[in-house]
C-alpha positions as CSV (number, residue, x, y, z in Angstrom):
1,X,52.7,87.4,-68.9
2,X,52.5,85.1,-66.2
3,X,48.7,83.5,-65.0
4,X,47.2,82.9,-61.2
5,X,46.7,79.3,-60.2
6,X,43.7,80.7,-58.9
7,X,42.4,81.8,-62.3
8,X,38.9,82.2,-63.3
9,X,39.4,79.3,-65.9
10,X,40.1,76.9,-63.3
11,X,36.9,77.4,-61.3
12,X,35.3,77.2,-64.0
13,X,36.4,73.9,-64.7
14,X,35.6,72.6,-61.5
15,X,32.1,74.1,-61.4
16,X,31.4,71.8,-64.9
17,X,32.5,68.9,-63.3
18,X,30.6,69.3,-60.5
19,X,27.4,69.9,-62.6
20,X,27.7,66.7,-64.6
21,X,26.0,64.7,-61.2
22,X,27.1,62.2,-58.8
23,X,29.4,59.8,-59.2
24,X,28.7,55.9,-60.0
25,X,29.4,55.0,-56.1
26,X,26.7,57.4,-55.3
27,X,24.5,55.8,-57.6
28,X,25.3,52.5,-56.0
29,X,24.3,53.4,-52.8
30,X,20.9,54.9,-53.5
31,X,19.4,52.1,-55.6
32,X,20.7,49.7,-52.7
33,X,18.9,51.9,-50.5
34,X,16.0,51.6,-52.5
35,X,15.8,47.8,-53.4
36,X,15.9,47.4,-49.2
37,X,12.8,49.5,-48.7
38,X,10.8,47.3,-51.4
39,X,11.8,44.2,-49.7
40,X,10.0,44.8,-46.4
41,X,7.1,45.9,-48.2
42,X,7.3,42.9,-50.4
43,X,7.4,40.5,-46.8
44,X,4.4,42.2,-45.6
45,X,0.9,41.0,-46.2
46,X,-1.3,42.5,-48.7
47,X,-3.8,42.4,-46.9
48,X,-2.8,42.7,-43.1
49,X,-3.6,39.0,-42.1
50,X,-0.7,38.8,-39.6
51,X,-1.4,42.1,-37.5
52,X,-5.1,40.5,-37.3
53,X,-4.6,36.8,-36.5
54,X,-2.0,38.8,-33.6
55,X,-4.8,40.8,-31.9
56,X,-7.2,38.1,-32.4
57,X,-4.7,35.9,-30.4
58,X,-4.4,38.3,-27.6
59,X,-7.9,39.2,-27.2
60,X,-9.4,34.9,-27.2
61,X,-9.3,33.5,-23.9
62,X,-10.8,30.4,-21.2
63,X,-14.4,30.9,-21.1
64,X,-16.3,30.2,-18.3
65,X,-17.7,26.9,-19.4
66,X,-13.8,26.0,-19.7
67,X,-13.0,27.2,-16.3
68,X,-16.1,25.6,-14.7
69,X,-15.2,22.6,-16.4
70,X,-11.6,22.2,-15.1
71,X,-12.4,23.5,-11.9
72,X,-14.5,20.4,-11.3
73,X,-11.8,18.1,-13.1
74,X,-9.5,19.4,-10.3
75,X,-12.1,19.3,-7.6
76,X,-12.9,15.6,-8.5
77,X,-8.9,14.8,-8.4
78,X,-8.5,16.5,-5.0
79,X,-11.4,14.3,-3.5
80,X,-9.4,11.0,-5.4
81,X,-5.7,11.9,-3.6
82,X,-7.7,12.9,-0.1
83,X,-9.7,9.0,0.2
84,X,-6.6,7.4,-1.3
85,X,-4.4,9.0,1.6
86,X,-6.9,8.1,4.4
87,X,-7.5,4.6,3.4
88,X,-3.1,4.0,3.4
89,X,-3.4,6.0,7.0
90,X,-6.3,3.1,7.6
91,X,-4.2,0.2,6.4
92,X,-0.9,1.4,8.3
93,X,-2.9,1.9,11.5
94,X,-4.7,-1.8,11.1
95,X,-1.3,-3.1,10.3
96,X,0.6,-1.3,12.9
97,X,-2.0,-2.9,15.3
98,X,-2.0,-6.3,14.0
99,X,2.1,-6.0,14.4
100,X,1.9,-4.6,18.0
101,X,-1.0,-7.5,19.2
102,X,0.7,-10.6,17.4
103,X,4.4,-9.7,17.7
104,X,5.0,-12.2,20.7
105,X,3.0,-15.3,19.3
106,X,6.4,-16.9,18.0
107,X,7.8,-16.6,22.0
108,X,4.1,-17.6,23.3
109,X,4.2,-20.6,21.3
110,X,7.9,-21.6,22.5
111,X,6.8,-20.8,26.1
112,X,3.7,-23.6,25.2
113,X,5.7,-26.8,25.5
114,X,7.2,-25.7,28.8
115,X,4.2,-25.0,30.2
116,X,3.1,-28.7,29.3
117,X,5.8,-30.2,31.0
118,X,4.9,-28.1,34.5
119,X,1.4,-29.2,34.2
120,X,2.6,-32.9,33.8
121,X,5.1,-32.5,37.0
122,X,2.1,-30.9,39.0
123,X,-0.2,-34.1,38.3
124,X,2.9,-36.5,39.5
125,X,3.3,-34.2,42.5
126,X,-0.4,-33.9,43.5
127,X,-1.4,-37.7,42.5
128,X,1.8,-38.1,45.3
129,X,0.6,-36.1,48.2
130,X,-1.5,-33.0,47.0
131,X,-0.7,-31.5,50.5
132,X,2.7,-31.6,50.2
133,X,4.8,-28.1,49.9
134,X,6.5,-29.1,46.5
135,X,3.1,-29.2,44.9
136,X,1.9,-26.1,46.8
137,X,4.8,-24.7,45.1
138,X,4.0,-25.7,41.9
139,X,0.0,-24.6,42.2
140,X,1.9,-21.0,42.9
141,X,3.7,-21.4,39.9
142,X,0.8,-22.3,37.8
143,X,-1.3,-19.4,38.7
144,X,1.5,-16.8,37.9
145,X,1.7,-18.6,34.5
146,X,-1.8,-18.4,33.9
147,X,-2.0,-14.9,35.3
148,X,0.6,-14.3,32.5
149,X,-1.1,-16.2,29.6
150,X,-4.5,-14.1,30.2
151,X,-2.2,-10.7,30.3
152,X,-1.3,-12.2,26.8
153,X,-4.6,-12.5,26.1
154,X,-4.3,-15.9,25.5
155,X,-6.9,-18.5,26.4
156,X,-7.1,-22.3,26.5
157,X,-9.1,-23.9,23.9
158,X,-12.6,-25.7,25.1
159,X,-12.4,-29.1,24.7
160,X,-13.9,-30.8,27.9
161,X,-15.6,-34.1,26.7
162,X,-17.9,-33.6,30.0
163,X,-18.8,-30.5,27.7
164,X,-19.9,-32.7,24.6
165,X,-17.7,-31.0,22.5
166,X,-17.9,-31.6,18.6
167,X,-14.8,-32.2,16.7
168,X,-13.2,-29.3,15.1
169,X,-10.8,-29.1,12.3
170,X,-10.3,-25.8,12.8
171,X,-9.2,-26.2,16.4
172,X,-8.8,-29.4,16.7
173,X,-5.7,-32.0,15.6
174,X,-7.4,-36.1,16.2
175,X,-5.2,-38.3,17.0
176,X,-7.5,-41.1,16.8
177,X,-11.2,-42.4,17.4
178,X,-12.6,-45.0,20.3
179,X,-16.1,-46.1,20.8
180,X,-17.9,-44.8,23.6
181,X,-21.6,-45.1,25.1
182,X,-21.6,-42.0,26.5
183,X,-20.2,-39.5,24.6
184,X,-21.6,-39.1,21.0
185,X,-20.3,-39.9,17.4
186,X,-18.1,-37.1,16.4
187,X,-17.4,-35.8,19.3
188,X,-13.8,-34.9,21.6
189,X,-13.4,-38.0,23.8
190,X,-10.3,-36.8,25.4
191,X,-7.9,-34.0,25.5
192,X,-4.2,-35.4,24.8
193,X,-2.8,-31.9,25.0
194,X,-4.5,-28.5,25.3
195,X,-4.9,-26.1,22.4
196,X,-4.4,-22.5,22.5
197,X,-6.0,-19.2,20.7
198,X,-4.2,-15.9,20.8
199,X,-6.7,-12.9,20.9
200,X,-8.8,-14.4,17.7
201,X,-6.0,-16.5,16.0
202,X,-5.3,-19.9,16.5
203,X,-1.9,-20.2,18.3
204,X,-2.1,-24.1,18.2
205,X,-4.7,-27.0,18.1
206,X,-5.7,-29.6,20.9
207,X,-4.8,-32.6,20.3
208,X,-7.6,-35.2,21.2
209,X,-9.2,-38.4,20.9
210,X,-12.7,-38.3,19.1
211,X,-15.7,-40.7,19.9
212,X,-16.9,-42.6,16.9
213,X,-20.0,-43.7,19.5
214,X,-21.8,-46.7,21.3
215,X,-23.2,-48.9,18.1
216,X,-20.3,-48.2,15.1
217,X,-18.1,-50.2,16.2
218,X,-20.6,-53.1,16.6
219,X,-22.0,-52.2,12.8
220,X,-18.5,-52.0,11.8
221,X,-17.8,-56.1,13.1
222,X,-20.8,-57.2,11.3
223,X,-20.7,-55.7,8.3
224,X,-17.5,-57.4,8.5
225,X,-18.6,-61.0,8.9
226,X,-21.5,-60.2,6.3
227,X,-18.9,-59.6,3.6
């Protein structure tokens, strides 16, 4: 007698083996599974710390002593930068100024020398004849120069001796002393050459001869013949 593949004793046998449970892999996979899960629990705080120090973070901010203070810190900076700028806007403007008003002095003091000369030819040409027309000429001359120096701002320095004027280093270069009645002890005898100022500054010194008076040069012989 022949028997069915399909034969109650095979199912049988099949149904046993599927009752003895799952299979090692199957183990595996569910203890892995499990160990996982304990980790993150294990990383976590007991006690929550990290979730509170987070919304204690989030909730702290500036407070309004902070704020005012800063505010004032900034204020105070603002004011710094703003009188730093407009003293440099000061100091370019002066400068710019003193640049535009004293550019020329270095051709001003070439055009000096030249103007000596003329004033030496006019006193040949008037001690001459002061009628003639080569020193009306000249006279023209002069006055367009001096028309020019005082649109220059420049002015002649004062150092008439009928003026008693005293001796000034600042303005004045001596060239040497002489004794003299009748102007006092210290002060310009005579003008050798005329000085110059340019607006305030000194564009160059007079040269002149100083008085050293009426009675120092007598004092001077006998202390002489005492010694």
């Amino acid at each position: 007698m022949r028997m069915d593949p399909q034969s109650p004793a095979t199912s049988s046998t099949d149904a046993s083996a599927g009752a003895t449970g799952p299979g090692p892999d199957d183990a595996s996979h569910e203890h892995s599974g499990a160990s996982g899960h304990g980790d993150d629990l294990a990383a976590m705080p007991a006690d929550g710390s990290e979730l509170q120090t987070d919304e204690t973070g989030s909730d702290e901010g500036p407070t309004p002593e902070h704020l005012q203070a800063d505010l004032a810190a900034w204020k105070d900076l603002a004011l710094r930068r703003q009188a730093d700028f407009d003293n440099y806007r000061k100091r370019v403007a002066r400068e710019k100024a003193e640049t535009s008003a004293y550019a020329n002095a270095a051709l001003l003091e070439q055009l000096l020398p030249v103007i000596d000369s003329f004033e030496m030819g006019m006193s040949a040409a008037r001690a001459e004849s002061a009628g003639s027309m080569i020193y009306q000429g000249m006279a023209m001359v002069q006055r367009q120069l001096n028309g020019f120096l005082e649109a220059q701002q420049v002015t002649v320095i004062d150092s008439d001796p009928e003026g008693a004027v005293p001796f000034d280093p600042a303005i004045h270069e001596a060239i040497g002393h002489e004794p003299n009645d009748q102007v006092p002890d210290g002060h310009v005898l005579r003008v050798q050459r005329k000085g110059y100022r340019l607006r305030d500054r000194l564009l160059r010194p007079a040269l002149v001869v100083v008085s050293s008076g009426g009675g120092r040069a007598g004092g001077t012989e006998a202390a002489g013949s005492t010694s």
